[in-house]
Backbone as CSV, one residue per row, in Angstrom:
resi,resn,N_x,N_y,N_z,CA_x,CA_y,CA_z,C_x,C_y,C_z
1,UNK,87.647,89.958,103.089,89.044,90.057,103.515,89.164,90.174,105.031
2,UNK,88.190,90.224,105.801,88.285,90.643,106.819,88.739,89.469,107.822
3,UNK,88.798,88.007,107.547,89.784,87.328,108.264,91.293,86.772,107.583
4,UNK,91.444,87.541,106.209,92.866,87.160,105.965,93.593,88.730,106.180
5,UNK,95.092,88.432,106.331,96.087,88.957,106.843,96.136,90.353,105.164
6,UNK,96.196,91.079,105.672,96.721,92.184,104.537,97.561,92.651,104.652
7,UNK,98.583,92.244,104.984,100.246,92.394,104.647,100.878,90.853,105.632
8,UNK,101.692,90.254,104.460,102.705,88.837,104.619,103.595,89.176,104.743
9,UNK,104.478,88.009,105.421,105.473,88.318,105.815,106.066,86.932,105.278
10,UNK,107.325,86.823,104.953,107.956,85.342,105.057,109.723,85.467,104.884
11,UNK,110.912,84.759,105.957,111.692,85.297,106.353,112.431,84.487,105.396
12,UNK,113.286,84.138,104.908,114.169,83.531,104.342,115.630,83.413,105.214
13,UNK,115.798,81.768,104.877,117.714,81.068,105.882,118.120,82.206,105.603
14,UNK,118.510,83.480,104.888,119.265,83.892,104.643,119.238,85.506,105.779
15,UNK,117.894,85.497,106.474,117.521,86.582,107.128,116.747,87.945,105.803
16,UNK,116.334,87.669,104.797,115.854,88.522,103.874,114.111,88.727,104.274
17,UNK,113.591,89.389,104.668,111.981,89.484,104.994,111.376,90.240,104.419
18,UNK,110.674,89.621,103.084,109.857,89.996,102.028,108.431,90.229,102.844
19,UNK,107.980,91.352,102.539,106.665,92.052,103.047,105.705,91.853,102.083
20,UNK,104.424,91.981,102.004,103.628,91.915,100.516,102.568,92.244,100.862
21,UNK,101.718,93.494,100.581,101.077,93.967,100.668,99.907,93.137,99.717
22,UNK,98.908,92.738,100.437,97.762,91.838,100.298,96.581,92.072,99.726
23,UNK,96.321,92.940,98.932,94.714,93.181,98.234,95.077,92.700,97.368
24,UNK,95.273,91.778,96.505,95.552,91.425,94.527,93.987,91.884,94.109
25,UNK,93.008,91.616,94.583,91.929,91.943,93.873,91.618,93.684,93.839
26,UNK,92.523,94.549,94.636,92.123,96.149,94.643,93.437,96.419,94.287
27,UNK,94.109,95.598,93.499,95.892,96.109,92.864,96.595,96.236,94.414
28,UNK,96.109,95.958,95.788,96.621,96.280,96.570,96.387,97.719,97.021
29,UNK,95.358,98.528,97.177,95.068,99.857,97.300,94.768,99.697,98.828
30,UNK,95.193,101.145,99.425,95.562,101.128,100.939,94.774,101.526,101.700
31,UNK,94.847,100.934,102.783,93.452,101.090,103.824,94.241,101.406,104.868
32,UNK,93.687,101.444,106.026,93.841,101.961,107.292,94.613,100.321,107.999
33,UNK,93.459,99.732,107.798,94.093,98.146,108.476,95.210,97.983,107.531
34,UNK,95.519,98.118,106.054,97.219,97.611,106.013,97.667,98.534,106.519
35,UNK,97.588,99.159,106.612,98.556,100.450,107.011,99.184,100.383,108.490
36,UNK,98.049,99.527,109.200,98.234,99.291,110.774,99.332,97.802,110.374
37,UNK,98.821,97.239,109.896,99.223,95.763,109.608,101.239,96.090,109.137
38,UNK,100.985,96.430,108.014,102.101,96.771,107.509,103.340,98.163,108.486
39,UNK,102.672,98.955,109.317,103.938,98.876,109.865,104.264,98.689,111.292
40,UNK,103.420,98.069,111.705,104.018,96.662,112.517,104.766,95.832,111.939
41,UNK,104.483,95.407,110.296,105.299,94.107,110.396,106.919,95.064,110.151
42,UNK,106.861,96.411,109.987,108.050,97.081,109.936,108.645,97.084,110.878
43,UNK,107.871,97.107,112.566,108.730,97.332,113.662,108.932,96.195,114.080
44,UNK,108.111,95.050,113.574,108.497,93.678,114.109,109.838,93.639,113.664
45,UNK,110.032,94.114,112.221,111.107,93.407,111.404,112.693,94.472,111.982
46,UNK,112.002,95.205,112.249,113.533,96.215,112.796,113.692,95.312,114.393
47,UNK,113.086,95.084,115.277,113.318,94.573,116.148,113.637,93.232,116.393
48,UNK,113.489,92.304,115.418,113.986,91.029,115.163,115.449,90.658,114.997
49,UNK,116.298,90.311,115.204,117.740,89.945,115.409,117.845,89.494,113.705
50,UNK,116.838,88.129,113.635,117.115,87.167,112.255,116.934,87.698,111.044
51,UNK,115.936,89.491,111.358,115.978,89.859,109.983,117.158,91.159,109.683
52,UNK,117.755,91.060,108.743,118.780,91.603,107.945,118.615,92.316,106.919
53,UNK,117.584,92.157,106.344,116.779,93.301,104.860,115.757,93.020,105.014
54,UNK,115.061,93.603,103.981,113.577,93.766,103.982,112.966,93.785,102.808
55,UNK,112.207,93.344,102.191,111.816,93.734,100.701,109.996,93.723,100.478
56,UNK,109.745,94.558,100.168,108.754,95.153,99.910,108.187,95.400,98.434
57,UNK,107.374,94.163,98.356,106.128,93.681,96.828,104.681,94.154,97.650
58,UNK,103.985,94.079,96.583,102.537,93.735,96.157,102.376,92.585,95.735
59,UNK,100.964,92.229,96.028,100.365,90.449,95.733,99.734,90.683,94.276
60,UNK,100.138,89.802,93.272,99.148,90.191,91.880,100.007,91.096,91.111
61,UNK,99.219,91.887,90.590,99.164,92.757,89.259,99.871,94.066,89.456
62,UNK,100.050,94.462,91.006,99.305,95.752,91.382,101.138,96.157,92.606
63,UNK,101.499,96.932,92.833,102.417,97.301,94.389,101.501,97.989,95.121
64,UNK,101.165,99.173,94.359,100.108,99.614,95.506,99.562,101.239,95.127
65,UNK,98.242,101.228,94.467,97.547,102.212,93.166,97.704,103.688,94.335
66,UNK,97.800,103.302,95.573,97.329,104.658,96.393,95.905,103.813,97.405
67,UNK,95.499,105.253,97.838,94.044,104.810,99.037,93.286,104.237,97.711
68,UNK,92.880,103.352,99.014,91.528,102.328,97.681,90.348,103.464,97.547
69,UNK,89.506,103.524,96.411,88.958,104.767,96.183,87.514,104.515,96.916
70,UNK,87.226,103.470,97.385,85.883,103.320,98.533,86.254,104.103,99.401
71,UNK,87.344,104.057,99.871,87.730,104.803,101.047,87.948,105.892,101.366
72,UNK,88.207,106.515,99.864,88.629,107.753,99.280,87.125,108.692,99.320
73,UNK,86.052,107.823,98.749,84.739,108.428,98.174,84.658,108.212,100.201
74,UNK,84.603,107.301,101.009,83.707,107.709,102.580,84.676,108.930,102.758
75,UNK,85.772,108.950,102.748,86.294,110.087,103.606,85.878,111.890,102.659
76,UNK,85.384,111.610,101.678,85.108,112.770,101.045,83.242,113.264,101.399
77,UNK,82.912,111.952,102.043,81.250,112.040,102.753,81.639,112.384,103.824
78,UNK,82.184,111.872,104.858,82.232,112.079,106.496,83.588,112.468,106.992
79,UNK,83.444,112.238,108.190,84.885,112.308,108.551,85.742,111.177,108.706
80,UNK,87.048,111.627,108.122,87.933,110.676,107.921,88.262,109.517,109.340
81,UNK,88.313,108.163,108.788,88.697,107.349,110.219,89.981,107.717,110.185
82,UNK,90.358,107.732,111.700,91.846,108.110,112.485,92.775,107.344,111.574
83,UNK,94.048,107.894,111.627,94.817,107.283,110.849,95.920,106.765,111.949
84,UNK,96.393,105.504,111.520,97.727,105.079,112.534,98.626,106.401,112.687
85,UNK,98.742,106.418,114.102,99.722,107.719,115.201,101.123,107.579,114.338
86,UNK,101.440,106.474,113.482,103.106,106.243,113.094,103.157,107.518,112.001
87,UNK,103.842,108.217,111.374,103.970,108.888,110.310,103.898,107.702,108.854
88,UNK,103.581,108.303,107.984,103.008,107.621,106.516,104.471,107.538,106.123
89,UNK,105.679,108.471,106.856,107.028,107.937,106.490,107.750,107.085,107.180
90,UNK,106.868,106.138,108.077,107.728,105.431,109.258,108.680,104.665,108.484
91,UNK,108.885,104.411,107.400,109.565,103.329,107.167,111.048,104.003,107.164
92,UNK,110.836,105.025,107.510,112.724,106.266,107.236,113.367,105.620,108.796
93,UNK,112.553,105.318,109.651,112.957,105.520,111.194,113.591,103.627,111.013
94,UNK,113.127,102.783,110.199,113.583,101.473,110.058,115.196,101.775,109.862
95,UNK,115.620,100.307,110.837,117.378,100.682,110.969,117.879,99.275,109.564
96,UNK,117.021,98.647,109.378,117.850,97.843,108.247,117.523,98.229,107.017
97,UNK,118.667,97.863,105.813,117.677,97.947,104.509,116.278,97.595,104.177
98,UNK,115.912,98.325,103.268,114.296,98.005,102.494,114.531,98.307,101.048
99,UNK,114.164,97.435,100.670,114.307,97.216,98.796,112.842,97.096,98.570
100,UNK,112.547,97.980,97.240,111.138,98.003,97.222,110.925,97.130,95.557
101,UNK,110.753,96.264,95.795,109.932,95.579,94.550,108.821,96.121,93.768
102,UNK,108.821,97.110,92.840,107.314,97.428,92.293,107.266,96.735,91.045
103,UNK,105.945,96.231,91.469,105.595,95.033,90.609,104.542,95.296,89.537
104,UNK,104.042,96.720,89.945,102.912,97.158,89.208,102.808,98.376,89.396
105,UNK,101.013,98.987,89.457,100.546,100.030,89.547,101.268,100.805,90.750
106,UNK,101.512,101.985,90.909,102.553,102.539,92.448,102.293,104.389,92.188
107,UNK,101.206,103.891,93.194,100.974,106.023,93.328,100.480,106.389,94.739
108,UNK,100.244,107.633,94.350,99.540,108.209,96.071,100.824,107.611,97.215
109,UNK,99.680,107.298,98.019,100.414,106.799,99.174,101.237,105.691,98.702
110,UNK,101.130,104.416,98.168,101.968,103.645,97.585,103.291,104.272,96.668
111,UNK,103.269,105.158,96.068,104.242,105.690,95.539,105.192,106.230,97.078
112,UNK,104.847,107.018,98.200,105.648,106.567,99.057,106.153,106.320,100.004
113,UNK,105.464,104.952,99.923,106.067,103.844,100.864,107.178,103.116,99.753
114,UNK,107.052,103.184,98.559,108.477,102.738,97.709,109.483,104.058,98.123
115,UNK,108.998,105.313,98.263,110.338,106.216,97.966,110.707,106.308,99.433
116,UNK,110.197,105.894,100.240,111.309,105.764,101.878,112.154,104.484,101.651
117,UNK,111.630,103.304,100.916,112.268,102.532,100.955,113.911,102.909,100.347
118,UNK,114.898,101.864,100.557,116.420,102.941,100.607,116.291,102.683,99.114
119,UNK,116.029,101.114,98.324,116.300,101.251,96.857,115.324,100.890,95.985
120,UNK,115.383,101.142,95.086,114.125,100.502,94.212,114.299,99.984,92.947
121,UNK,113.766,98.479,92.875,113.193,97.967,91.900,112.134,97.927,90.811
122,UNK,111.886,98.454,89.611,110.415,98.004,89.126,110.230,97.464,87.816
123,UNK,108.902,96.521,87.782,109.128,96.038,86.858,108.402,96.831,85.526
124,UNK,109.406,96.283,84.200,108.976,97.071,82.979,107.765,97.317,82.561
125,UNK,107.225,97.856,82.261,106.332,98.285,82.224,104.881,99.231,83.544
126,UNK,105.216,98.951,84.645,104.823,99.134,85.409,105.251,100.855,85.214
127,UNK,103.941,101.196,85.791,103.737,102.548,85.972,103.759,103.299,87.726
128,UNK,104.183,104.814,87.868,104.434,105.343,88.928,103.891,106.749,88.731
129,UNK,102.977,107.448,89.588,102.609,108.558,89.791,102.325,108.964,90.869
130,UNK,102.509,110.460,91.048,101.883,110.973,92.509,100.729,111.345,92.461
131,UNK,99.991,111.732,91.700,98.405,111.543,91.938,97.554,112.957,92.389
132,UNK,98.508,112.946,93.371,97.827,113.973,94.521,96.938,115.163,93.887
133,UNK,97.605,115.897,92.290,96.648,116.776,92.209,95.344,116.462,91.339
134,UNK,95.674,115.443,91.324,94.556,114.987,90.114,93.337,114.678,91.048
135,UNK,93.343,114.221,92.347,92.658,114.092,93.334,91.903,115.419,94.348
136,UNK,92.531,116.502,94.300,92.487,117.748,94.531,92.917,118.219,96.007
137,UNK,94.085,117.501,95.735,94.759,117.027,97.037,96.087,117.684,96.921
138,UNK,97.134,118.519,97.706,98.314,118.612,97.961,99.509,117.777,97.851
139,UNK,100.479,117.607,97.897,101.431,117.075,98.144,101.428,116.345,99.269
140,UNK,101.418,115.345,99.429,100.860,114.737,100.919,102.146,114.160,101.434
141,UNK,102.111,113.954,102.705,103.150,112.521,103.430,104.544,112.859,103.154
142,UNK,105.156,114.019,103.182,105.814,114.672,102.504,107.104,113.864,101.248
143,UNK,105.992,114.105,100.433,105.979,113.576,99.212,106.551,114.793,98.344
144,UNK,106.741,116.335,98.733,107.852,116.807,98.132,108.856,116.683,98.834
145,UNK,108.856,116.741,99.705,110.797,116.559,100.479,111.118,115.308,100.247
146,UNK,110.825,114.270,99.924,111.169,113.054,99.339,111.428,112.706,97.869
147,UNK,110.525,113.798,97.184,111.062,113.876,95.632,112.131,115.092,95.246
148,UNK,112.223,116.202,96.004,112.975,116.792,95.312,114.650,116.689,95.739
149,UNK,114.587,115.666,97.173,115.697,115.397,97.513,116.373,113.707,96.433
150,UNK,115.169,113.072,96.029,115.510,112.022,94.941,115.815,112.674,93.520
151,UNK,114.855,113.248,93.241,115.075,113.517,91.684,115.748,115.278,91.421
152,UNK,115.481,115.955,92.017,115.728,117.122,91.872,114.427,117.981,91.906
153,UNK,114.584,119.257,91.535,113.371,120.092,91.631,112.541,120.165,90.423
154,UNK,113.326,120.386,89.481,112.655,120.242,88.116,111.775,118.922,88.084
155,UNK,112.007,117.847,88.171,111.445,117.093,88.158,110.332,116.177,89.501
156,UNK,110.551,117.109,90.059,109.831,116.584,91.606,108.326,117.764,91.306
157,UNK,108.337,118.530,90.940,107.703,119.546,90.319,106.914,119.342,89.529
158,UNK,107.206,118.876,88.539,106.698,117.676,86.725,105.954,116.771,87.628
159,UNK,106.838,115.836,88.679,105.358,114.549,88.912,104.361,115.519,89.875
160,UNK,104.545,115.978,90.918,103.592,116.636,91.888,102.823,117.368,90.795
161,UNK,103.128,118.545,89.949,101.880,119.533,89.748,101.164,118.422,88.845
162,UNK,101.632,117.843,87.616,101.004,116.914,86.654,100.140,116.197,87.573
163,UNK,100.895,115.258,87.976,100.227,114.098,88.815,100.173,112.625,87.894
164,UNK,100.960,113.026,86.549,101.134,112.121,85.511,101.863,110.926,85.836
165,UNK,101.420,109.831,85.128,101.908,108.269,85.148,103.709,108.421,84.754
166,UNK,104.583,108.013,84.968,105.361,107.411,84.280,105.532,106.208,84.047
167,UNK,106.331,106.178,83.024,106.672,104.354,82.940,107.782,104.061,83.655
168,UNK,108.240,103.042,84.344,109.466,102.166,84.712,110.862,102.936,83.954
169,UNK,110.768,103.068,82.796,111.993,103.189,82.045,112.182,104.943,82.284
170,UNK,110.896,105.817,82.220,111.210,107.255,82.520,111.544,107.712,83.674
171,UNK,110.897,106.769,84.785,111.545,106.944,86.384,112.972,106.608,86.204
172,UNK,113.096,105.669,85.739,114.791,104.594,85.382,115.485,106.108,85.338
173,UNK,115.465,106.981,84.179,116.388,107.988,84.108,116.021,109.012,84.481
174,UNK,115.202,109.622,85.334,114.900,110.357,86.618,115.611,110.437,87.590
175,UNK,115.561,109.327,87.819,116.202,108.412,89.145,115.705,107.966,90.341
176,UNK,114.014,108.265,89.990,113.211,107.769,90.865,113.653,106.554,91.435
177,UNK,113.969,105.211,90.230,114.058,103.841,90.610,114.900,103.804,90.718
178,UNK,115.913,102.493,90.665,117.257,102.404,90.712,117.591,101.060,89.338
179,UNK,116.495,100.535,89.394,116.933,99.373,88.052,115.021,99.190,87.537
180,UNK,115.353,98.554,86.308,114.130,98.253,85.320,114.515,96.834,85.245
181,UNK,113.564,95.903,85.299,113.890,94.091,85.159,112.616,94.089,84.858
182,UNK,112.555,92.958,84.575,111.068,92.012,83.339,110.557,91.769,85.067
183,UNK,109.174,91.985,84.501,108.133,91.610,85.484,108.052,90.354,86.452
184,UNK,108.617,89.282,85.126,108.490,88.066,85.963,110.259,88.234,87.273
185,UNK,110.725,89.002,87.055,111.991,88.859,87.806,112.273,90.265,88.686
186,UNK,111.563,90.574,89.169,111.507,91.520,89.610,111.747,91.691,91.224
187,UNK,110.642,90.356,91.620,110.854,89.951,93.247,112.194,89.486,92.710
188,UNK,112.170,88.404,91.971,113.751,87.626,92.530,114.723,88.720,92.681
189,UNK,114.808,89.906,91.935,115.909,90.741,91.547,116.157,91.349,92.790
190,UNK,115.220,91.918,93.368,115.102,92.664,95.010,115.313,91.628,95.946
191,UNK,115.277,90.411,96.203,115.767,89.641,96.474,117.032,89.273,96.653
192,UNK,117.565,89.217,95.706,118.599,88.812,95.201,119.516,90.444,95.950
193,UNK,119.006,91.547,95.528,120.203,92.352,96.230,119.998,92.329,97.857
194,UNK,118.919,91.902,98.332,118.928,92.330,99.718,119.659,91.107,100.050
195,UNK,119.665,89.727,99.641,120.336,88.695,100.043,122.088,89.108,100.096
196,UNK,122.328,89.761,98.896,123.723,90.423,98.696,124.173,90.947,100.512
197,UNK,123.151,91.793,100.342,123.667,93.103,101.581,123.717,92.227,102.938
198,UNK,122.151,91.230,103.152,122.464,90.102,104.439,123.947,89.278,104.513
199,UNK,124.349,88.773,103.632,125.221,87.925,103.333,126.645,88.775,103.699
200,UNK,126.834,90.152,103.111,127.887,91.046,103.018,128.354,91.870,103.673
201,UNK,127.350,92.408,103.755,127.025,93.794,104.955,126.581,93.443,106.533
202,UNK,127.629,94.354,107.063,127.572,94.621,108.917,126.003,95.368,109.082
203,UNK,125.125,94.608,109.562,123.871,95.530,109.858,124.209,96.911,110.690
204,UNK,125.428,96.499,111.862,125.783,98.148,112.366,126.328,98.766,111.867
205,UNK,126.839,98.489,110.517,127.117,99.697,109.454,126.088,100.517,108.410
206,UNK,125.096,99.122,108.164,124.257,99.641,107.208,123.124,100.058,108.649
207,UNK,122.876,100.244,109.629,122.115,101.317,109.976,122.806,102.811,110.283
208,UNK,123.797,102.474,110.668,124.735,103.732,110.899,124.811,104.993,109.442
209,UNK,124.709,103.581,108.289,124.663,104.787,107.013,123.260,105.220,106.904
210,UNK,122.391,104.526,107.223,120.987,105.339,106.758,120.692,106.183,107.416
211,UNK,121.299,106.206,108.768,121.253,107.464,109.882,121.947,108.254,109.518
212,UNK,122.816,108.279,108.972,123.770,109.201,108.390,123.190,109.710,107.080
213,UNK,122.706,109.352,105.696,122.070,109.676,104.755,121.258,110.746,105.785
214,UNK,120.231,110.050,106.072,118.748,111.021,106.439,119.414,112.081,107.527
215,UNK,120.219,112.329,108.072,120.396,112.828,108.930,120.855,113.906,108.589
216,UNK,122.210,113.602,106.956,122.975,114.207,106.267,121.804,115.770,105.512
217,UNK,120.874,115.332,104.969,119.893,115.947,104.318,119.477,117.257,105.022
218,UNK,119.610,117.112,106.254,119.469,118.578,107.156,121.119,119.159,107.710
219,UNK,121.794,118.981,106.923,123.279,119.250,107.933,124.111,119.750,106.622
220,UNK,124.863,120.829,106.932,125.928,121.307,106.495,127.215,120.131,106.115
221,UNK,128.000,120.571,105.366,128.853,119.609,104.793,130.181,119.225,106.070
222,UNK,130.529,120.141,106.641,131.085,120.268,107.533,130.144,119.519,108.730
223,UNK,129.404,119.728,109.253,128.386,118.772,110.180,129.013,117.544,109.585
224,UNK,128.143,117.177,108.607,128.553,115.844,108.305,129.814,114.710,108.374
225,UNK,130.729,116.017,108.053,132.159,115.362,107.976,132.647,114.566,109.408
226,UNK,131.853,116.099,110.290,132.025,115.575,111.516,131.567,114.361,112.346
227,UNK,130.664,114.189,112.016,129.916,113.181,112.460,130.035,112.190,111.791
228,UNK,130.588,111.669,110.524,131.160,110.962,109.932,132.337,110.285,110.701
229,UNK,133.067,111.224,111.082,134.289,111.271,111.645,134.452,110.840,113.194
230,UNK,133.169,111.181,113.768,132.912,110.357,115.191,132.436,109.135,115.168
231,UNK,131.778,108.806,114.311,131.090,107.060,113.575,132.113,106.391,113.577
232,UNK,132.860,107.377,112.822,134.262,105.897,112.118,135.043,105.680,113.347
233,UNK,135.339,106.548,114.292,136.054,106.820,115.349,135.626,105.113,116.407
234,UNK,134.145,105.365,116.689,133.385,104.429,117.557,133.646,102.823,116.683
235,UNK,133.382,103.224,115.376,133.373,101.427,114.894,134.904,101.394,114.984
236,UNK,136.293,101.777,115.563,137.213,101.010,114.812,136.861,100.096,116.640
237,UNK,136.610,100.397,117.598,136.121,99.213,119.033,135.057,98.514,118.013
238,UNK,134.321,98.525,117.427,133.107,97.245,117.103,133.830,95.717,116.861
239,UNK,133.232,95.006,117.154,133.486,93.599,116.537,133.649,93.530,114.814
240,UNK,132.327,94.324,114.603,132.672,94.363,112.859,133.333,94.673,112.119
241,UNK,134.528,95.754,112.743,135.357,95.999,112.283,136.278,95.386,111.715
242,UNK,136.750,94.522,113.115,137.775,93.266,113.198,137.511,92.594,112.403
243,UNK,136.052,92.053,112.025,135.891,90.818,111.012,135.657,91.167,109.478
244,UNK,135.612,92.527,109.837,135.044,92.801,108.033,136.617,92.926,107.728
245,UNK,137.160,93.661,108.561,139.333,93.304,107.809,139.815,92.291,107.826
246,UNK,139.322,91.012,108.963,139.745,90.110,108.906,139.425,88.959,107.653
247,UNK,137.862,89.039,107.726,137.014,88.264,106.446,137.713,88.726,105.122
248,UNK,138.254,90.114,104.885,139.017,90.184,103.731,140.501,89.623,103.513
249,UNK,140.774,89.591,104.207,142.601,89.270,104.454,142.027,87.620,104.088
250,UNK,141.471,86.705,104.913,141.377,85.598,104.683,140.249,85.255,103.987
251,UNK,139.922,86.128,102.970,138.889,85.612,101.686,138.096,84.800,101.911
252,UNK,137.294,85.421,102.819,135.905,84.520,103.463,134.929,85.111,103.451
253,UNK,133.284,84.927,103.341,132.190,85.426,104.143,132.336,86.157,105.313
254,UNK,132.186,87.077,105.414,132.300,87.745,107.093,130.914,87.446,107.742
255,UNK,131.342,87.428,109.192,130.245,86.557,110.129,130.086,88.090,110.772
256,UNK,129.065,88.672,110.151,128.902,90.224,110.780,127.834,89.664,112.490
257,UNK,127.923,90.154,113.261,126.700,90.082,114.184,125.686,90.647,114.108
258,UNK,124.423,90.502,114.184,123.094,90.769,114.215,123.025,92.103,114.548
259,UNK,122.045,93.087,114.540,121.674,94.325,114.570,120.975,93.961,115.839
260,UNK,121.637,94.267,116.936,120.708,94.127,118.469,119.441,95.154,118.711
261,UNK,118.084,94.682,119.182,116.809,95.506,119.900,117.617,97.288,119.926
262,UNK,116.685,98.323,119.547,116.420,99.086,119.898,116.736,99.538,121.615
């Protein structure tokens, strides 16, 4: 593997940039180089004008089992190689959507890089666990403040201490995921909504809300309101404003403008 690419990229007319994490022969299990690979192609893709969503598969069978266990068994001999300086949650600091396609196996660290992503897809049958204690490992990558703010405590609790598999359909009413679709339709389906949101959605709205979600999570209700309330204040000057009232009045596509550089 060492001269092919371990994480793809490919952009679609529509501005949709499907990611795909590249081992099919290790289910896609995570190394240091995707890890470098993959979130670059995250900051490429936040800094790109043409991309508008993001969607995030595995190649094959597999989304992504956790650390590949070669890597797992050296770092339990020596000392661990350095890990990329980005946090294992960089994908929270991304300003456009990310739809996570799980196409398969999805734990450890792969379990989450799906749960930063904003929504999730997976396909039936496909299984999801955190792993961590079965490994004799903690809660890692903060992988409880990400579950007990998704699912609740009771159940953020159940996957961390267990470390047990679920299926697609038991995350489904958890609320880990957000939809269950047949395997073979699974990319198209994540697809298909991020094309929705490119097509629909003001990128300076949909980063403004994810800053607002994550931001919301540490703030009083009152905070929020407020700052809610200074957002809405600033977009009624945006361009997008004008066109997202206008595009409705005259029952059109709205021509949102691009999400400008950082």
């Amino acid at each position: 593997m060492a001269d092919e690419d371990l994480v793809l990229r490919s952009l679609s007319a529509n501005g949709v940039l499907t990611v795909t994490l590249n081992r099919p022969d290790r289910l896609n299990a995570w190394t240091r180089r995707m890890e470098r690979e993959y979130f670059t192609a995250l900051d490429d893709a936040d800094a790109d004008p043409a991309v508008r969503a993001i969607v995030v598969t595995g190649a094959g069978r597999g989304f992504c089992p956790g650390m590949d266990t070669q890597s797992l068994a050296k770092a339990a001999a020596t000392e661990p190689t350095a890990p990329d300086p980005r946090p294992m949650t960089h994908a929270l600091s991304v300003r456009k959507p990310m739809v996570a396609a799980i196409n398969g196996a999805c734990a450890g660290i792969g379990l989450v890089q799906a749960l930063v992503c904003d929504v999730r897809y997976a396909a039936s049958g496909a299984k999801l666990a955190t792993a961590f204690s079965r490994r004799g490992l903690p809660a890692e990558f903060a992988a409880s403040w990400l579950l007990e703010r998704l699912v609740g405590h009771g159940h953020a609790l159940d996957l961390l201490l267990s470390g047990r598999a679920v299926t697609a359909d038991e995350a489904l009413a958890m609320g880990l995921v957000n939809w269950v679709v047949a395997p073979e339709e699974v990319l198209a389906a994540s697809q298909a909504y991020a094309d929705e949101l490119a097509a629909n959605c003001s990128p300076v709205a949909m980063a403004a809300i994810k800053a607002q979600v994550l931001a919301d999570w540490h703030r009083t209700e009152p905070e929020a309101f407020d700052d809610a309330l200074a957002r809405a204040q600033e977009s009624y000057g945006h361009p997008d404003f004008a066109e997202g009232v206008t595009s409705y009045i005259e029952r059109r596509p709205p021509q949102f403008r691009p999400l400008p550089p950082r």
